[in-house]
C-alpha positions as CSV (number, residue, x, y, z in Angstrom):
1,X,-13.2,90.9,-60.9
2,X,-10.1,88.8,-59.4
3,X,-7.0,89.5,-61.4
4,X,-3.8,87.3,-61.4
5,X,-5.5,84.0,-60.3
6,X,-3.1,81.9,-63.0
7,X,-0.2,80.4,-60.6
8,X,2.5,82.8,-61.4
9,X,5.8,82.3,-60.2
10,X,6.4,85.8,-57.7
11,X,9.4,86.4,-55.1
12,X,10.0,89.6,-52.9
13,X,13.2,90.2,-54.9
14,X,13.3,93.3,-56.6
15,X,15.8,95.0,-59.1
16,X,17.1,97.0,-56.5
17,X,17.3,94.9,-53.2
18,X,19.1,92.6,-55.8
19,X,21.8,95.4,-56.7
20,X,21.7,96.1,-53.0
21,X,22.9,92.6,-52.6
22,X,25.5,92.8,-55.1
23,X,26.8,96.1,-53.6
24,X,27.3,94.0,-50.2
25,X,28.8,91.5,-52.0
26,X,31.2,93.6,-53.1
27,X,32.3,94.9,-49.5
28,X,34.8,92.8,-48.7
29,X,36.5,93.0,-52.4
30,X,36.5,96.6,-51.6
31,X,38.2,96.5,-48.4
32,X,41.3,94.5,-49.5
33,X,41.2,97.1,-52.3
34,X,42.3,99.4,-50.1
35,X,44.2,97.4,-48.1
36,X,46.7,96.5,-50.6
37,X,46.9,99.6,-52.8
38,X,45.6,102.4,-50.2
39,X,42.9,105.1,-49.9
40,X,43.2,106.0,-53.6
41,X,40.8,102.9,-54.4
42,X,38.4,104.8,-52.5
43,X,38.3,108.0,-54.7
44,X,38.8,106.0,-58.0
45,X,35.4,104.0,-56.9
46,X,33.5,107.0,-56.1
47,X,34.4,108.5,-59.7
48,X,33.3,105.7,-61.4
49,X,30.0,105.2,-59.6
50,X,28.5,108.6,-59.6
51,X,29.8,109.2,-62.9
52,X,28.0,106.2,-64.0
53,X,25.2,107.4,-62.2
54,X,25.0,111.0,-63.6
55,X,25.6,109.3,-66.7
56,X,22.7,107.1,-66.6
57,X,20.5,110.2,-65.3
58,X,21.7,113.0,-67.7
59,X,21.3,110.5,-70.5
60,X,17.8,108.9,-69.3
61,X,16.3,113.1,-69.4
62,X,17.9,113.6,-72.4
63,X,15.7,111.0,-73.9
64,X,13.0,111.9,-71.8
65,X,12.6,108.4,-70.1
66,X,11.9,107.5,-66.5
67,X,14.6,108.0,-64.6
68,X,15.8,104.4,-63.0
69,X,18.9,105.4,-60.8
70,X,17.0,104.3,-57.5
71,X,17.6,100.6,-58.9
72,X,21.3,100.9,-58.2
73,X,22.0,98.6,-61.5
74,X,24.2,101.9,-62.4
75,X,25.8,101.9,-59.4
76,X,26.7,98.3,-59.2
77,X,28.2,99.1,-62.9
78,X,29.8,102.0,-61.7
79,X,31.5,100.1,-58.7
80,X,32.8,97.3,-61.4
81,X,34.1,99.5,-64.1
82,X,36.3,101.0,-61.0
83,X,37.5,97.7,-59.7
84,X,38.7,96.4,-63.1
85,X,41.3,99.2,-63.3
86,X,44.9,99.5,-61.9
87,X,45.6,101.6,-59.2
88,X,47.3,104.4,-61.4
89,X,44.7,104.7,-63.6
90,X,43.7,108.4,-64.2
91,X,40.3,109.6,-63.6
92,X,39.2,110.6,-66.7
93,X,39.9,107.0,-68.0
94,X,37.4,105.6,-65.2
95,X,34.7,108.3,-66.2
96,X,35.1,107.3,-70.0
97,X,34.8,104.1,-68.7
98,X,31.8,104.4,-67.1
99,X,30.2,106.5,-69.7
100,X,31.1,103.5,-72.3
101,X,29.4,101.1,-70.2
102,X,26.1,102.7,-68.9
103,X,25.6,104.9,-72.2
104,X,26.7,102.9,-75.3
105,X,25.9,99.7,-74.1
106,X,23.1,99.9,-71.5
107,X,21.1,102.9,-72.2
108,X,21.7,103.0,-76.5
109,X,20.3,99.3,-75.9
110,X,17.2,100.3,-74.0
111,X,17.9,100.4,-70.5
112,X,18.5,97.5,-68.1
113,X,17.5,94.1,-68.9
114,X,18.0,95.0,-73.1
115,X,22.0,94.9,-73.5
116,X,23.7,92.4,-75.0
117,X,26.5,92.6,-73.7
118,X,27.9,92.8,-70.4
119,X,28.4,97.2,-70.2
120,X,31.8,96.7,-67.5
121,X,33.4,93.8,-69.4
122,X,32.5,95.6,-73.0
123,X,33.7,98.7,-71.6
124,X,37.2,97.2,-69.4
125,X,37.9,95.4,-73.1
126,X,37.7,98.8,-75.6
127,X,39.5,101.1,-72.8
128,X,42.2,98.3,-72.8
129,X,42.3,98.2,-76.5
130,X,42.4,102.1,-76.6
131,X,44.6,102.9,-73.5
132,X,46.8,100.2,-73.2
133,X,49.5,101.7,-71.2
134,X,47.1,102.7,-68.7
135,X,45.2,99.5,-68.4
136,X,48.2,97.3,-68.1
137,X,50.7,99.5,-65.2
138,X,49.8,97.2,-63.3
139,X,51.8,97.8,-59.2
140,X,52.0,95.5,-56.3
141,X,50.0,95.6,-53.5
142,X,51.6,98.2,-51.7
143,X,51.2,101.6,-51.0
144,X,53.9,102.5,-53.5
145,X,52.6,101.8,-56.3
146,X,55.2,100.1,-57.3
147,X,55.3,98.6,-61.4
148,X,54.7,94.8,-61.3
149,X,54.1,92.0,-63.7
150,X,51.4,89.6,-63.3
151,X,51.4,86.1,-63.4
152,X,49.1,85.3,-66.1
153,X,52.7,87.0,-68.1
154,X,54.6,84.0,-67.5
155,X,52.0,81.4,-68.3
156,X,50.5,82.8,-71.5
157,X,51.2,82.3,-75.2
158,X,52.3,79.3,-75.2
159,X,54.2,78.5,-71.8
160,X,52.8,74.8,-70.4
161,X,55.1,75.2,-67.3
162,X,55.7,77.3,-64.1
163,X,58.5,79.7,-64.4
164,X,60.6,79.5,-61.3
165,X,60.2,82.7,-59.0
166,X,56.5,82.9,-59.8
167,X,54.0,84.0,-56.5
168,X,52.7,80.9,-54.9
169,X,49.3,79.6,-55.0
170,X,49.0,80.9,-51.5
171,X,49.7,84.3,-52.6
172,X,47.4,84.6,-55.4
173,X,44.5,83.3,-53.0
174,X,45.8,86.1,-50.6
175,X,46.2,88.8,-53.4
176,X,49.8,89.2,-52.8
177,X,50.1,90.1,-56.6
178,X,49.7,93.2,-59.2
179,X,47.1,93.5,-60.9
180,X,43.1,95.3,-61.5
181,X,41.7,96.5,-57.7
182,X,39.6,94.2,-57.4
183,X,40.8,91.0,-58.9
184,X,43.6,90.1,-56.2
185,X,41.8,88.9,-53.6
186,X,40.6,86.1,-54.0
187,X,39.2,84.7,-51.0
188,X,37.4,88.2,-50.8
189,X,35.9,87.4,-54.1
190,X,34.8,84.0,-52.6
191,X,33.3,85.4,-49.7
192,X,31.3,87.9,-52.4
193,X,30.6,84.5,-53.8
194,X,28.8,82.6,-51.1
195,X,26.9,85.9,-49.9
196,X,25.3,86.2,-53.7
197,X,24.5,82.6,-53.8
198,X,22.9,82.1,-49.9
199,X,20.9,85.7,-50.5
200,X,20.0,83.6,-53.8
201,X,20.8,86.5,-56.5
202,X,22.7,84.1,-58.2
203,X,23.1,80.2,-58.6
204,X,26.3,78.4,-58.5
205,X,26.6,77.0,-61.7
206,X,27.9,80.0,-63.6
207,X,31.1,81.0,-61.0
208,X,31.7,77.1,-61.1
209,X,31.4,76.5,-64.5
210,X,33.2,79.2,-65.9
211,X,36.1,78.0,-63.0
212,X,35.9,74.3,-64.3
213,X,35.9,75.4,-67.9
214,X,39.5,77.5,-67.2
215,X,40.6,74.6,-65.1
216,X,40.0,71.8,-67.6
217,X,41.8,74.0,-70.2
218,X,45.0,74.1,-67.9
219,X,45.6,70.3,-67.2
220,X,44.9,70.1,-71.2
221,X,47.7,72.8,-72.1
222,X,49.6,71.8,-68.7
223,X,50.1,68.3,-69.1
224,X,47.8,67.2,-66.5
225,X,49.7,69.6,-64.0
226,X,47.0,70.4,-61.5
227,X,49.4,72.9,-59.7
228,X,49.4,74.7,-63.6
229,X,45.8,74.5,-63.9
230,X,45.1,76.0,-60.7
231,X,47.3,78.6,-61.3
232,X,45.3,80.0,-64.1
233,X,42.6,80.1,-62.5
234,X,44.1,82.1,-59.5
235,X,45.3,84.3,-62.0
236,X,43.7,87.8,-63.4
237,X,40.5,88.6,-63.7
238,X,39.0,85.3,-64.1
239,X,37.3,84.2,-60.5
240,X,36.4,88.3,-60.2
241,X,34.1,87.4,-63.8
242,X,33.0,84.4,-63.0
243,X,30.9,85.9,-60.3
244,X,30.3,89.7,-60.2
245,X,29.9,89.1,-64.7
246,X,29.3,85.8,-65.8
247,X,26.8,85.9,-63.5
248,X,25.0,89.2,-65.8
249,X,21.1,89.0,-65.9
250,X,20.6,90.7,-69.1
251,X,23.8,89.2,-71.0
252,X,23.5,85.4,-70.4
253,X,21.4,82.6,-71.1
254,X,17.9,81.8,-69.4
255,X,17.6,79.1,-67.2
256,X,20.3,76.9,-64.8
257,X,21.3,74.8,-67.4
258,X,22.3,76.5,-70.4
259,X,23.9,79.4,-68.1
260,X,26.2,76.4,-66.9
261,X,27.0,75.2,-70.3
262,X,27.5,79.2,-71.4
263,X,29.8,79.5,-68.2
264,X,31.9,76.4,-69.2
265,X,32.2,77.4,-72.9
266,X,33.2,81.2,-71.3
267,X,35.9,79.2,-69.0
268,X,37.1,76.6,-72.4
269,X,37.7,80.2,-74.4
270,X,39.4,81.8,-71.3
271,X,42.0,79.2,-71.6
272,X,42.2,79.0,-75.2
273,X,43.0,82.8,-75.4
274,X,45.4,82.8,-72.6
275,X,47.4,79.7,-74.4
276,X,46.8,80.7,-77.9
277,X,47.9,84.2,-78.2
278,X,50.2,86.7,-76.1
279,X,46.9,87.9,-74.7
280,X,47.2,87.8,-70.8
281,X,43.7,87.7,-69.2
282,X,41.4,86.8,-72.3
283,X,37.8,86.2,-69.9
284,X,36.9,89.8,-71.3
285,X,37.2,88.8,-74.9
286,X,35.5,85.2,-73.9
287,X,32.8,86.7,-72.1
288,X,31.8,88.8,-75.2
289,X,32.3,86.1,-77.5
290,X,29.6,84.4,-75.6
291,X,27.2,87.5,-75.1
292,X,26.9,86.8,-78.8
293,X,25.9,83.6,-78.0
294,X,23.4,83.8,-75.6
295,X,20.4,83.1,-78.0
296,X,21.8,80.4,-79.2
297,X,22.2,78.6,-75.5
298,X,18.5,79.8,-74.6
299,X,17.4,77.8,-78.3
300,X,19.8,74.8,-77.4
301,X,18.8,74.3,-74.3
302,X,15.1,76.1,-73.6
303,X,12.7,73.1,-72.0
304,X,9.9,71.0,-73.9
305,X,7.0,72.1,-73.4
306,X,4.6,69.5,-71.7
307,X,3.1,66.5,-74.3
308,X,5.6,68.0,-77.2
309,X,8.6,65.9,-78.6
310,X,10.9,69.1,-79.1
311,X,11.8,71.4,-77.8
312,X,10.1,75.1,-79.1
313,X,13.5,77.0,-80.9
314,X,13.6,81.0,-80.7
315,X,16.5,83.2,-81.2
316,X,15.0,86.1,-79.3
317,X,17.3,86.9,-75.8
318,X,14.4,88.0,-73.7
């Protein structure tokens, strides 16, 4: 008897040649990494990644569950956990880090595909709550490792101008600024960007949206300032989540659509947060907020079904 005759949707992709990809795409983020705060990204990325892949092994036996570390999602996890921190962060901060994010939010939930929420943003977010001295020293991109502020300082809580003797636009594109590893860079990011979406892991409308989201925000708060706007969204983390988190499988909505509209809401929040409170970053938080979301933009937004009015509503995520 012929099985799987029904016209099936199928693709070549697999979980990991699709982690694979997102390891690529991380390359060049890596290699500014280093060449703006030294050889010590280097070690700081290997302890997050194996421990996040011991973690997810030791914790997968425990449990007595296949083991699922040849899919590289803990890697990938690992790799971003590491990149989110400054340069001087300790060690044991980016192994608590990891465990947070593959053992309390990915493997307590069941394994890949059934957290709800992003594991390195939940786990970036409760280090910095815990550790805040750690997570915030942040140094300028140089050797030295020497204490900077960051822009998104100067243009938070409140402030709807420029403050003379901020970097230029220039170098926040370059990554001539302090902050997390892997968040300077951002033409690195870009490039990261445009492999993902050609290699068709993800779709453009999540990066973009979240981006446009942010970007409307800043001519609202800025006066119509276009120089203001794009400054936020140069700054921090925000183009570094739009694509390597936003972009989440498990954590965000189904479908092109409502991952657009759950990228612009993310990108709206961003810049709410930045302007609201003496918060600088805020696309953790936003990115959260809307991980709690998520069923709501698959119900909003989840396609009639052929010869029906409606559309069918379910709250379930997957």
């Amino acid at each position: 008897m012929q099985k799987n005759k029904a016209p099936f949707l199928r693709t070549h992709q697999t979980t990991a040649s699709i982690m694979q990809t997102v390891l690529i795409a991380l390359i060049p983020v890596v290699v500014m990494a280093v060449v703006h705060f030294g050889p010590r990204v280097l070690l700081m990325l290997a302890v997050s990644t194996i421990s996040a892949v011991l973690f997810e092994y030791g914790h997968q036996k425990w449990a007595k569950k296949e083991t699922t570390i040849h899919d590289f999602s803990a890697a990938v996890t690992g790799v971003l956990v590491g990149l989110s921190y400054p340069v001087t962060a300790p060690f044991w901060i980016l192994v608590l880090g990891s465990f947070i994010a593959i053992v309390v939010i990915k493997q307590w939930a069941g394994g890949i595909g059934k957290n709800h929420f992003n594991p390195a943003v939940f786990s970036r977010i409760l280090i910095k709550i815990l550790f805040t001295p750690w997570m915030t020293n942040w140094v300028a991109p140089t050797w030295d490792a020497v204490s900077v502020a960051t822009p998104l300082e100067f243009i938070g809580n409140g402030q709807n101008i420029l403050a003379e003797g901020l970097p230029s636009l220039y170098d926040l594109f370059i990554g001539n600024i302090g902050g997390g590893i892997g968040e300077t860079t951002k033409w690195a990011i870009l490039l990261g960007f445009a492999f993902l979406v050609y290699k068709k892991v993800i779709h453009w409308e999540a990066p973009v949206g979240t981006m446009l989201g942010l970007f409307l925000m800043g001519m609202l708060f800025g006066g119509s300032d276009i120089e203001y706007a794009l400054y936020h969204v140069l700054s921090g983390t925000a183009l570094f989540a739009a694509v390597f988190m936003v972009t989440d499988y498990s954590s965000s909505p189904m479908g092109r659509r409502a991952h657009f509209y759950f990228a612009v809401a993310i990108g709206i929040t961003t810049g709410l947060l930045r302007y609201a409170f003496d918060f600088p970053g805020g696309v953790g938080i936003a990115i959260l907020l809307m991980n709690v979301m998520t069923p709501l933009f698959n119900a909003w937004f989840a396609p009639r079904a052929f010869g029906e009015k409606g559309r069918r509503v379910t709250f379930e995520t997957r």
